[in-house]
Jmol script that loads the backbone (N, CA, C; Angstrom):
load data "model"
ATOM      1  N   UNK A   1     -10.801 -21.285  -3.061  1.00  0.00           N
ATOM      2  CA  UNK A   1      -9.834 -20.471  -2.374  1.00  0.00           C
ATOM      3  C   UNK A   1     -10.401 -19.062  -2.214  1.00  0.00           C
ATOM      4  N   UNK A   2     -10.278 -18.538  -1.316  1.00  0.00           N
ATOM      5  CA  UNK A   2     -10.659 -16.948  -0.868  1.00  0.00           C
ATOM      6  C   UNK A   2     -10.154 -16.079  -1.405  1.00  0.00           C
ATOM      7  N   UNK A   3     -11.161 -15.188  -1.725  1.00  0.00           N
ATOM      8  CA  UNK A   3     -10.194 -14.090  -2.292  1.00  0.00           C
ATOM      9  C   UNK A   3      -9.447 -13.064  -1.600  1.00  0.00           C
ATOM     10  N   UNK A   4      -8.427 -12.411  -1.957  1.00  0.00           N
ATOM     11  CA  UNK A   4      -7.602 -11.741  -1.482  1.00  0.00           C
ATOM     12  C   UNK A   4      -7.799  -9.939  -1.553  1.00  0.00           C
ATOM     13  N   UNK A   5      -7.976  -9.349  -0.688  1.00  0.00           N
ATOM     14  CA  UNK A   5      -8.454  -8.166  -1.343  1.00  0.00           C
ATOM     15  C   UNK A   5      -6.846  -7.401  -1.438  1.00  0.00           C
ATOM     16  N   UNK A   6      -6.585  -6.718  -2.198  1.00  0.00           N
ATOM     17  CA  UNK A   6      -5.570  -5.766  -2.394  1.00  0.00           C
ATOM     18  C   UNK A   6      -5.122  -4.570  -1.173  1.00  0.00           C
ATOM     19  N   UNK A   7      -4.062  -4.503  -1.078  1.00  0.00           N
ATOM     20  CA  UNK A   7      -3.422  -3.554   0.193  1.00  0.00           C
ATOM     21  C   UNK A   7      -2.603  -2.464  -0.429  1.00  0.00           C
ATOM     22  N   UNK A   8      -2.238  -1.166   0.561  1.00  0.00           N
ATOM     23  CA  UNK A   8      -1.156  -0.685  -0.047  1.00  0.00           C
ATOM     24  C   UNK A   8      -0.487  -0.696   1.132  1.00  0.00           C
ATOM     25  N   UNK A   9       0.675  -0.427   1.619  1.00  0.00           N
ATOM     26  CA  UNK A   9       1.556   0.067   2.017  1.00  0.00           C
ATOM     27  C   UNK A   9       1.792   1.576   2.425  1.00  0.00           C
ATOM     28  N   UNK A  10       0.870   2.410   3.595  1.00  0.00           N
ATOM     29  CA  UNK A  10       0.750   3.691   3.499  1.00  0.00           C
ATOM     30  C   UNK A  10       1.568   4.076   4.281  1.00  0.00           C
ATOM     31  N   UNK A  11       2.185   5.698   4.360  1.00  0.00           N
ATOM     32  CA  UNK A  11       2.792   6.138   5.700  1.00  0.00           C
ATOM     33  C   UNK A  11       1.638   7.075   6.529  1.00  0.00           C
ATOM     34  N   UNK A  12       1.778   6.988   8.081  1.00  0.00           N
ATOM     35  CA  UNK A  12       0.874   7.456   8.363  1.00  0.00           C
ATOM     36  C   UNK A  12       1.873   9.200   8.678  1.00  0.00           C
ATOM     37  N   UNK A  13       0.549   9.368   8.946  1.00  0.00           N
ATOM     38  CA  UNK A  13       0.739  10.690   8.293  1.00  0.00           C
ATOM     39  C   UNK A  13       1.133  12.209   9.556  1.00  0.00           C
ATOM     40  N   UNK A  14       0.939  11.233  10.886  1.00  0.00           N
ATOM     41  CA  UNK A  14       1.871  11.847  11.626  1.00  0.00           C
ATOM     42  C   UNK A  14       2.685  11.154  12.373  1.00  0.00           C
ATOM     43  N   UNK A  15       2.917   9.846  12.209  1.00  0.00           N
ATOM     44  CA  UNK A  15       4.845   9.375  13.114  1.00  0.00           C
ATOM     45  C   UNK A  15       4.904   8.443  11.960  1.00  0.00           C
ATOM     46  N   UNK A  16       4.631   8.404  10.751  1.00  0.00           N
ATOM     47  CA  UNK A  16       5.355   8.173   9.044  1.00  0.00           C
ATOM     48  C   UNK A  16       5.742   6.602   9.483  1.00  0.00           C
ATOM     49  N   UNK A  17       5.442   5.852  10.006  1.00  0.00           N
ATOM     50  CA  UNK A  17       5.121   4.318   9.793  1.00  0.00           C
ATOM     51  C   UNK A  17       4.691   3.786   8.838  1.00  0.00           C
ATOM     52  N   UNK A  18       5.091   3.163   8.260  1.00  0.00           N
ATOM     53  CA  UNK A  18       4.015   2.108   6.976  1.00  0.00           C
ATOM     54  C   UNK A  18       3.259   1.400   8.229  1.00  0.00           C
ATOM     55  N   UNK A  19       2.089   1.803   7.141  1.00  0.00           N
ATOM     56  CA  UNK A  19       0.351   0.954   7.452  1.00  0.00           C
ATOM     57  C   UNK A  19      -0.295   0.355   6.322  1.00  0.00           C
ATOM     58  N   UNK A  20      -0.915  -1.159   6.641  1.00  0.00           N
ATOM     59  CA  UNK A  20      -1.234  -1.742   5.606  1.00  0.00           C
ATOM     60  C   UNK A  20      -2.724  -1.663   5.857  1.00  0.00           C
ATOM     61  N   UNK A  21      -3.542  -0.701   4.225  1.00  0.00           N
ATOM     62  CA  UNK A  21      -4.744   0.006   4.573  1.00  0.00           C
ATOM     63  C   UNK A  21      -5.160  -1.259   3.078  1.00  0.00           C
ATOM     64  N   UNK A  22      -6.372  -1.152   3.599  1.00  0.00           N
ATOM     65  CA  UNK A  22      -6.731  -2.201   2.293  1.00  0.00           C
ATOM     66  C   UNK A  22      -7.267  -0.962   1.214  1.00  0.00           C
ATOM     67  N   UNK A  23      -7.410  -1.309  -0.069  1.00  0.00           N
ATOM     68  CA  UNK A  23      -7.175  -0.480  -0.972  1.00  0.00           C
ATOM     69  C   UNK A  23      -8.841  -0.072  -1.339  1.00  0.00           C
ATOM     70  N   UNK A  24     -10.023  -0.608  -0.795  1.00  0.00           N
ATOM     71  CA  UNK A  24     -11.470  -0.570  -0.442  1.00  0.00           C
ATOM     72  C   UNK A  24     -11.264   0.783   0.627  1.00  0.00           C
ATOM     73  N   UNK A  25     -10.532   0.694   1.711  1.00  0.00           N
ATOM     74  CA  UNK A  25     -10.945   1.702   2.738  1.00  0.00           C
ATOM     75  C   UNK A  25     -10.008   3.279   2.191  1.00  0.00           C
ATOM     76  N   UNK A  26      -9.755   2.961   1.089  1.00  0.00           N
ATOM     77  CA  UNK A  26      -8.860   4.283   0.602  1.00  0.00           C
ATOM     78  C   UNK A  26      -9.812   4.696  -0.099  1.00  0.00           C
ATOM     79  N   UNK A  27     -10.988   3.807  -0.649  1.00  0.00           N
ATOM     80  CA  UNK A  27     -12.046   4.623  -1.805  1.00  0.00           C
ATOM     81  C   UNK A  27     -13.064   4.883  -1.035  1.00  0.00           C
ATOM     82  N   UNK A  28     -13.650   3.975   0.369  1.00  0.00           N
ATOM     83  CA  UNK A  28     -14.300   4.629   0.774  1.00  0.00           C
ATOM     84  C   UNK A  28     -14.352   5.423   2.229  1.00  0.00           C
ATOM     85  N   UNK A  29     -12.597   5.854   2.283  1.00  0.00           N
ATOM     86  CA  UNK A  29     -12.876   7.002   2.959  1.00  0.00           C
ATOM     87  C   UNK A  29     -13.092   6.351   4.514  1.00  0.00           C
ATOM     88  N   UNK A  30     -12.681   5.576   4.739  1.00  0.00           N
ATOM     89  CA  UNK A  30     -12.927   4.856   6.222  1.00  0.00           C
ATOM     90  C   UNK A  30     -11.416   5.794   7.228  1.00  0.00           C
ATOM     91  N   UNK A  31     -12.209   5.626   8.375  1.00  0.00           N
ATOM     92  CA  UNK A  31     -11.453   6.115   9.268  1.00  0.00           C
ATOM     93  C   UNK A  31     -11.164   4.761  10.674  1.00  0.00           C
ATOM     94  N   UNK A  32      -9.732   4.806  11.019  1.00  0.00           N
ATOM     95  CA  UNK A  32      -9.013   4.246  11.477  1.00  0.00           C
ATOM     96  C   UNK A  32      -7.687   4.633  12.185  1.00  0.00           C
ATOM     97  N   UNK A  33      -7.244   4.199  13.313  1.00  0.00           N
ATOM     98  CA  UNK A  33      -6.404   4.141  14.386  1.00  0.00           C
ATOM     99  C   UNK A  33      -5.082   3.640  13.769  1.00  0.00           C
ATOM    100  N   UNK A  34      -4.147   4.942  13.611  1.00  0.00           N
ATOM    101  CA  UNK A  34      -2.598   4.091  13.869  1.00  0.00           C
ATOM    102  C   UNK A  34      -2.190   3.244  14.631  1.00  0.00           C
ATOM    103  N   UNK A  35      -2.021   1.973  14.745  1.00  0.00           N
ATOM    104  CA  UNK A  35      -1.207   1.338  15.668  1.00  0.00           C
ATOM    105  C   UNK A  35      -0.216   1.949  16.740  1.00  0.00           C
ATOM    106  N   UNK A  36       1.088   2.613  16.437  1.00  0.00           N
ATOM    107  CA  UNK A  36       1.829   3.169  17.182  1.00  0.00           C
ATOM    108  C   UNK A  36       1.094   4.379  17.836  1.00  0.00           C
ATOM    109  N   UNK A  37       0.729   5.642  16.867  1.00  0.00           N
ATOM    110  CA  UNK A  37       0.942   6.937  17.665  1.00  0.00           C
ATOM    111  C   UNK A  37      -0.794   6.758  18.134  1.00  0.00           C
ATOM    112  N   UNK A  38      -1.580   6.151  17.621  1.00  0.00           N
ATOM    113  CA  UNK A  38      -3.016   6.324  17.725  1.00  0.00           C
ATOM    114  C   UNK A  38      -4.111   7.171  16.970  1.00  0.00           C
ATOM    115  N   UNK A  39      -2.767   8.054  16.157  1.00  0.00           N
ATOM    116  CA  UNK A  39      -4.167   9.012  15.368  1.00  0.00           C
ATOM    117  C   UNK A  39      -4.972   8.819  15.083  1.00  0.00           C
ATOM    118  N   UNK A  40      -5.807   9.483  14.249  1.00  0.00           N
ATOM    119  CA  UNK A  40      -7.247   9.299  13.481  1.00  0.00           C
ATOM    120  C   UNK A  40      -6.496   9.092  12.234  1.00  0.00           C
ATOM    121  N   UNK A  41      -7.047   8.195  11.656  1.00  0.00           N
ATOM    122  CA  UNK A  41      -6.265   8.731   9.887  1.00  0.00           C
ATOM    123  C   UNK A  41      -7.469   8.280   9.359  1.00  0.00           C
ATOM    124  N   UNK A  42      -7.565   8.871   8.171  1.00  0.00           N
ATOM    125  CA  UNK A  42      -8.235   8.917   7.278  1.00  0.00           C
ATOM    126  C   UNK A  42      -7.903   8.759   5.616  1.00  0.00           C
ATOM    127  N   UNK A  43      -7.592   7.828   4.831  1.00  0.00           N
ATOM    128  CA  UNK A  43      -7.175   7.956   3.349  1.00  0.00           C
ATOM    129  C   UNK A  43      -8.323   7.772   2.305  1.00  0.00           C
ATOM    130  N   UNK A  44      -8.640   8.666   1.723  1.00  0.00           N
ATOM    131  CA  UNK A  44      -9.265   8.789   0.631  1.00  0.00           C
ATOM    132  C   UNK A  44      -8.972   9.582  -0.656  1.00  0.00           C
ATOM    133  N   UNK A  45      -8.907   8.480  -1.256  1.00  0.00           N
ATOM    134  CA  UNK A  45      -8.870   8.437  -2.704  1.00  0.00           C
ATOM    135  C   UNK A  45      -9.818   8.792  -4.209  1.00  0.00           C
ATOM    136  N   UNK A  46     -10.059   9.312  -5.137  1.00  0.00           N
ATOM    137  CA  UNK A  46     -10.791   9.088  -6.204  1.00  0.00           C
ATOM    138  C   UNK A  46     -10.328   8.201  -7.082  1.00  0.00           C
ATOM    139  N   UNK A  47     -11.104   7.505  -7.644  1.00  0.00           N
ATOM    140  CA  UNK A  47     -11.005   6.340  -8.684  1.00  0.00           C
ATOM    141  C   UNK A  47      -9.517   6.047  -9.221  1.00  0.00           C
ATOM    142  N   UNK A  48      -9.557   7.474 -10.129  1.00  0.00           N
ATOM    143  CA  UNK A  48      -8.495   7.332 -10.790  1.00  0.00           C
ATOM    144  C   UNK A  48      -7.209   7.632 -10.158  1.00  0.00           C
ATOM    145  N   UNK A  49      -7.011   8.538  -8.829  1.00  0.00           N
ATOM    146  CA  UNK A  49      -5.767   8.456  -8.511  1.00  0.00           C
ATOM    147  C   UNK A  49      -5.455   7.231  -7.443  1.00  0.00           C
ATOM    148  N   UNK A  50      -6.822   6.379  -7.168  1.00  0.00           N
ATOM    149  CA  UNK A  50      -6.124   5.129  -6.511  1.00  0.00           C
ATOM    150  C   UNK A  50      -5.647   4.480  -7.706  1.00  0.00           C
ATOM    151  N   UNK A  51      -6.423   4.262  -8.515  1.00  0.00           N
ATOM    152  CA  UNK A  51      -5.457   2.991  -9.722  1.00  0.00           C
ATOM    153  C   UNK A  51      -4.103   3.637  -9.866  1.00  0.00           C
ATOM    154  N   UNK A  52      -3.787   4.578  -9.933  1.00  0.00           N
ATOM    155  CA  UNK A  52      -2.543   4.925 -10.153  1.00  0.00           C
ATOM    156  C   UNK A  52      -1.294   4.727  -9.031  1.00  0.00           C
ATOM    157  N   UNK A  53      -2.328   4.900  -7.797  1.00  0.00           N
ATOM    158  CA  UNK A  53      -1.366   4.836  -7.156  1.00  0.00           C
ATOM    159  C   UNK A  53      -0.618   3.176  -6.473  1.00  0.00           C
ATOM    160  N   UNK A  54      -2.537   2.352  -6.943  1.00  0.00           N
ATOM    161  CA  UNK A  54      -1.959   0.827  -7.061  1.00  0.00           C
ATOM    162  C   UNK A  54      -0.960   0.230  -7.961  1.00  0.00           C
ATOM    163  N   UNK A  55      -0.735   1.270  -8.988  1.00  0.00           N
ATOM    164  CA  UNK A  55       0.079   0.646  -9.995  1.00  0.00           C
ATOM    165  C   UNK A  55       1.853   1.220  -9.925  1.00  0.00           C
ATOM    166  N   UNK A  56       1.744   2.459  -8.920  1.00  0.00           N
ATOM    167  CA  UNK A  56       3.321   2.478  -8.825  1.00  0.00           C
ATOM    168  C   UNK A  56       3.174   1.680  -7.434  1.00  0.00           C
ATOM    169  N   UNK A  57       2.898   1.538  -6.581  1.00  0.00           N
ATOM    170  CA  UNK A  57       3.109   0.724  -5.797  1.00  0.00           C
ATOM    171  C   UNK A  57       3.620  -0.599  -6.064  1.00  0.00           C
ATOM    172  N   UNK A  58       2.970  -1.079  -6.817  1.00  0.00           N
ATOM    173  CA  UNK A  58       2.973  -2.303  -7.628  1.00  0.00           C
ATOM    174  C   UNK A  58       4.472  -2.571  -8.518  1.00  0.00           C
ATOM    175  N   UNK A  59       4.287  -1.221  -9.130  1.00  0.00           N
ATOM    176  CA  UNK A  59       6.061  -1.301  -9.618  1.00  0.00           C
ATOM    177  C   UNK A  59       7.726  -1.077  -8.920  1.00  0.00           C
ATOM    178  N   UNK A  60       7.380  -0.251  -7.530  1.00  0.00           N
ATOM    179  CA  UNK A  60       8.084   0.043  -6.825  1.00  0.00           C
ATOM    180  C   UNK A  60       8.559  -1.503  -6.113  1.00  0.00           C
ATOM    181  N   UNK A  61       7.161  -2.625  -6.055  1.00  0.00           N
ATOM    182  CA  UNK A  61       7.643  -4.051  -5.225  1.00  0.00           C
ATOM    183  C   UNK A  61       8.262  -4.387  -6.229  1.00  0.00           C
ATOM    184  N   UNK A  62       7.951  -4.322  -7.825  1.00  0.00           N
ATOM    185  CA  UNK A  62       8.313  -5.673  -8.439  1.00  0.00           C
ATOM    186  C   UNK A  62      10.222  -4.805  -8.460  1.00  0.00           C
ATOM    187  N   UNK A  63      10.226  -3.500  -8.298  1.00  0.00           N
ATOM    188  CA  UNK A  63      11.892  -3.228  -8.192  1.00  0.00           C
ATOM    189  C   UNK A  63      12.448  -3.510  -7.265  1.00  0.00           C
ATOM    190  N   UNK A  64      12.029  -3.951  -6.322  1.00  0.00           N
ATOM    191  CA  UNK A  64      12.349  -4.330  -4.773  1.00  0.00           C
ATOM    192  C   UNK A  64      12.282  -6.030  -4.620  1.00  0.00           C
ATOM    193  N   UNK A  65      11.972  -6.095  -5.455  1.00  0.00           N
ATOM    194  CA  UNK A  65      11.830  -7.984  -5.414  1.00  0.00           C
ATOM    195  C   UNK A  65      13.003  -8.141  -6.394  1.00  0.00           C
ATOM    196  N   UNK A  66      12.893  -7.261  -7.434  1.00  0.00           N
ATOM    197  CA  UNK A  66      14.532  -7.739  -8.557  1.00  0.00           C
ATOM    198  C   UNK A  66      15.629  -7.270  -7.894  1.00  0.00           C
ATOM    199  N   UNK A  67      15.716  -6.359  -7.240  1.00  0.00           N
ATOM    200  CA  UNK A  67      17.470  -5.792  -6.549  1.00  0.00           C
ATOM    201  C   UNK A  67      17.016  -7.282  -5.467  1.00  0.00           C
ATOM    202  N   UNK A  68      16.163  -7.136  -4.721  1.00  0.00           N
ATOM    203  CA  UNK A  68      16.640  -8.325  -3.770  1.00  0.00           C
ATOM    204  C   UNK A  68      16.598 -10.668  -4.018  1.00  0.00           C
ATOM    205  N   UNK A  69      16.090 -10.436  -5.188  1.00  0.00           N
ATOM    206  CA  UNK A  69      16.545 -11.470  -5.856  1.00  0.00           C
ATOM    207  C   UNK A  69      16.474 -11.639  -7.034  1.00  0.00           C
ATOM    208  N   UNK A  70      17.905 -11.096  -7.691  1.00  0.00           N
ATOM    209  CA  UNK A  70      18.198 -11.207  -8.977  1.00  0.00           C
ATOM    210  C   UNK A  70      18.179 -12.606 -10.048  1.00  0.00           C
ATOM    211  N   UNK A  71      18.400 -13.432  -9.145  1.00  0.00           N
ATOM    212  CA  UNK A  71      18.588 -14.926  -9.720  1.00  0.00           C
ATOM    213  C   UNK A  71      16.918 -15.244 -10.389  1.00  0.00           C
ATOM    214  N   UNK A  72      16.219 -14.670  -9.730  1.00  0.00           N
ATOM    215  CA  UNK A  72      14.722 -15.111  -9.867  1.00  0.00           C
ATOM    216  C   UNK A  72      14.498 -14.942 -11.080  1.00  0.00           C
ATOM    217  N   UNK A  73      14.824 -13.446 -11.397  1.00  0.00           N
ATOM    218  CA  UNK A  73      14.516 -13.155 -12.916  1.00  0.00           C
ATOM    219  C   UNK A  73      15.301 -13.068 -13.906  1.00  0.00           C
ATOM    220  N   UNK A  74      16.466 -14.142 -13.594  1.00  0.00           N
ATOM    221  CA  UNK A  74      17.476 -14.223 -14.498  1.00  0.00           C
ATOM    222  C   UNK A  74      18.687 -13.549 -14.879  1.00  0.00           C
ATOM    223  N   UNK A  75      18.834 -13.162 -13.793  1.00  0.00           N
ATOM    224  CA  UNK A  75      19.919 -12.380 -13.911  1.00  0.00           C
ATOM    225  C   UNK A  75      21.043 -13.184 -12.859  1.00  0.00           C
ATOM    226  N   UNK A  76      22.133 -12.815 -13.286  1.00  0.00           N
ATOM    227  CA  UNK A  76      23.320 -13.625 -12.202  1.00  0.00           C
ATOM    228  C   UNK A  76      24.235 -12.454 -11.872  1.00  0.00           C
TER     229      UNK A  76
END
end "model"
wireframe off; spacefill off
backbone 0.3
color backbone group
């Protein structure tokens, strides 16, 4: 099975859309086209404030997956 590379969920940074940037082109700084408005964007990261920021990301879904299905994790 293939591996999956990791994403975040970004807003761009001038008409504030979520964009799904893979979490490779945040460390190295790659440049890329908004879909909607067309900008240039650019996200770059250092080491340590991408892990961090993979990891509230990460916690922000798993709160967004429990308010929207509670039954899953046991709750009624």
């Amino acid at each position: 099975m293939p591996e999956v590379e990791e994403s975040l969920l970004l807003d761009c940074p001038k008409c504030h859309i979520k964009i799904t940037v893979p979490v490779s082109s945040c460390r190295e700084g790659e440049h890329f086209r908004c879909p909607i408005c067309t900008a240039d964007i650019c996200f770059n990261y250092k080491e340590d404030d991408l892990k961090a920021l993979v990891e509230k990301m990460k916690l922000m879904q798993e709160r967004e997956l429990y308010k929207a299905f509670p039954m899953t994790f046991g709750e009624l």
